[in-house]
C-alpha positions in Angstrom: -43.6 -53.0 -22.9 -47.4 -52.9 -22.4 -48.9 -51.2 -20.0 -50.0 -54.6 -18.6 -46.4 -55.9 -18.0 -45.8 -52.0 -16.8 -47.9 -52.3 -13.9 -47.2 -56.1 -13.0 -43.6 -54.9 -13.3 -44.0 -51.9 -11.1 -46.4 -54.1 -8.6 -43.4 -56.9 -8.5 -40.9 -53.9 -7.6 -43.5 -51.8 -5.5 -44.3 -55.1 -3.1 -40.3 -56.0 -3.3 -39.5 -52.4 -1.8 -43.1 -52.3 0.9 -41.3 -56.1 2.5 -37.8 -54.7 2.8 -39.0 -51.5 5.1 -42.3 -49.7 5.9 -43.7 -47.0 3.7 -46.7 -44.8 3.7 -48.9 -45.0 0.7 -47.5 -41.2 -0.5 -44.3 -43.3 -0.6 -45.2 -45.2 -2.7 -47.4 -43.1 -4.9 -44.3 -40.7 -5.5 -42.2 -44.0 -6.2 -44.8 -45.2 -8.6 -45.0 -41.7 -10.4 -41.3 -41.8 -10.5 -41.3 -45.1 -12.5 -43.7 -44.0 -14.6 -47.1 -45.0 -13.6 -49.7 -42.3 -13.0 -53.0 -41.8 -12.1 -55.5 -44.8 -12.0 -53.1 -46.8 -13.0 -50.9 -46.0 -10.2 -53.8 -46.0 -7.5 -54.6 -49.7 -8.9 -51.3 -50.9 -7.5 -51.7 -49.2 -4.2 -55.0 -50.3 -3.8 -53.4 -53.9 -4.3 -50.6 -53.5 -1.9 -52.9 -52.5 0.8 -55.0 -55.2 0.2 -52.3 -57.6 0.5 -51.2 -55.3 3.4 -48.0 -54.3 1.9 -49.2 -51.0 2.7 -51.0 -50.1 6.1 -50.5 -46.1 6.7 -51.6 -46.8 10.6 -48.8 -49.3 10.8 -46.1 -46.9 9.5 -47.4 -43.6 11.7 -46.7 -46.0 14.6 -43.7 -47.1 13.7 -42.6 -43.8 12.5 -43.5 -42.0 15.6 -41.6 -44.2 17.5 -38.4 -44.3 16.1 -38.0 -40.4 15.6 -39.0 -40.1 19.2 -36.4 -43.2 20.2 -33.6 -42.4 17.7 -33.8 -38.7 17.4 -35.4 -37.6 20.5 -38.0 -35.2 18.8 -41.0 -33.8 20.0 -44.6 -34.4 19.1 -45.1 -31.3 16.7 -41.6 -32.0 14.6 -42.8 -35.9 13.9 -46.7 -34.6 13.2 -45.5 -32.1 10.7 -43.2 -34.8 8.4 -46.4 -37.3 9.3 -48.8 -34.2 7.2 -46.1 -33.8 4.4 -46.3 -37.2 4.1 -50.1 -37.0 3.5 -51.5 -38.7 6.3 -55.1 -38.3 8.3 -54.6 -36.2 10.9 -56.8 -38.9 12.9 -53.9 -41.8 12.1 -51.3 -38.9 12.9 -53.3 -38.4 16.6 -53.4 -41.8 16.9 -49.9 -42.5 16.3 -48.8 -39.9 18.8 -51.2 -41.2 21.5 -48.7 -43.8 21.7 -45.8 -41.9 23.3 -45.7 -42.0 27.6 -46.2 -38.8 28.8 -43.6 -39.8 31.4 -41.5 -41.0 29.0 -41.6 -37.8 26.8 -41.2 -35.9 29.6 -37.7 -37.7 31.2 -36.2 -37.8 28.0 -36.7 -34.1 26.8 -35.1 -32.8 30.2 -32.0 -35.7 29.0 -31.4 -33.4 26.2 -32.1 -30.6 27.9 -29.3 -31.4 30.2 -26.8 -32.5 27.9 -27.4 -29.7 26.0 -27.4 -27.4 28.6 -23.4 -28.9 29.4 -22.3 -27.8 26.2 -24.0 -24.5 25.6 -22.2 -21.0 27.3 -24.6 -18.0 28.7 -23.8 -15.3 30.1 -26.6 -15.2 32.7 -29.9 -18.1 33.5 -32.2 -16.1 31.4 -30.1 -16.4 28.3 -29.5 -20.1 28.9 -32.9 -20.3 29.6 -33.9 -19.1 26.5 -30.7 -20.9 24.5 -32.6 -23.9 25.6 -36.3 -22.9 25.2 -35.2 -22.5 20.8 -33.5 -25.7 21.1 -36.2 -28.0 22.4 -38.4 -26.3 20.1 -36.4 -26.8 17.3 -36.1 -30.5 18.3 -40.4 -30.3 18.1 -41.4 -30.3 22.0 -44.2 -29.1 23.0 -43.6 -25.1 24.4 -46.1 -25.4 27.1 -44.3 -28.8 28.0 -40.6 -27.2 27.4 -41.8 -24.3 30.3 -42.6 -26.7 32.8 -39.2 -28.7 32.6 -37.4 -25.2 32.3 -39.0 -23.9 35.4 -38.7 -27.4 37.0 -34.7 -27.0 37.0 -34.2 -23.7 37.7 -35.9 -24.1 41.1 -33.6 -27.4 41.9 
């Protein structure tokens, strides 16, 4: 096969896979790579998709940060550290993030709070307290944010 009919092959299966679901240029690069197509070669086709906006990075930080906030009920610093190792500007990733309600955020960490808080045993308020502190954490809310909501319930 010439390298011609590679990359009209790998465009063909590259545009195929960006119409099915969204994917980030670094996606797509890795996919590329993975087929065989490297280097200029590779940034030719990606250059092409977002021309043809197969590919818009802004469009799949948006969509991303919404459905791992919707679907997972993460925080803002677990979805901004997969949007980095995914390769994308930290502006886009701001951006992206921007769109979460504060109000929003805020209701539906204390929902997981509270479920979570149903399930887990302590013996006393300052171990729960702090059962629940690593958990939100690990779920990527913010600790300033995590402080507030724990204080917020212990005084109802």
């Amino acid at each position: 096969m010439s390298e011609n009919d590679q990359i009209k092959t790998a465009l063909s299966r590259a545009m195929s896979l960006c119409a099915s679901n969204e994917h980030c240029s670094a996606d797509i690069r890795a996919r590329l790579e993975s087929w065989g197509l490297k280097g200029e070669d590779a940034g030719r086709v990606i250059d092409l998709l977002v021309k043809e906006n197969f590919i818009n990075d802004k469009r799949y930080a948006d969509a991303f940060v919404s459905d791992k906030f919707r679907h997972n009920k993460w925080g803002r610093v677990k979805i901004a550290a997969l949007l980095r190792a995914k390769r994308l500007p930290p502006e886009l990733i701001a951006s992206a993030l921007e769109t979460l309600e504060e109000d929003q955020y805020r209701q539906t960490l204390r929902e997981i709070l509270a479920s979570h808080r149903r399930v887990t045993r302590a013996k006393s308020p300052f171990e729960m307290k702090g059962k629940l502190l690593r958990f939100g954490l690990s779920r990527g809310f913010e600790s300033h944010i995590l402080y507030d909501i724990l204080n917020e319930t212990e005084e109802e």
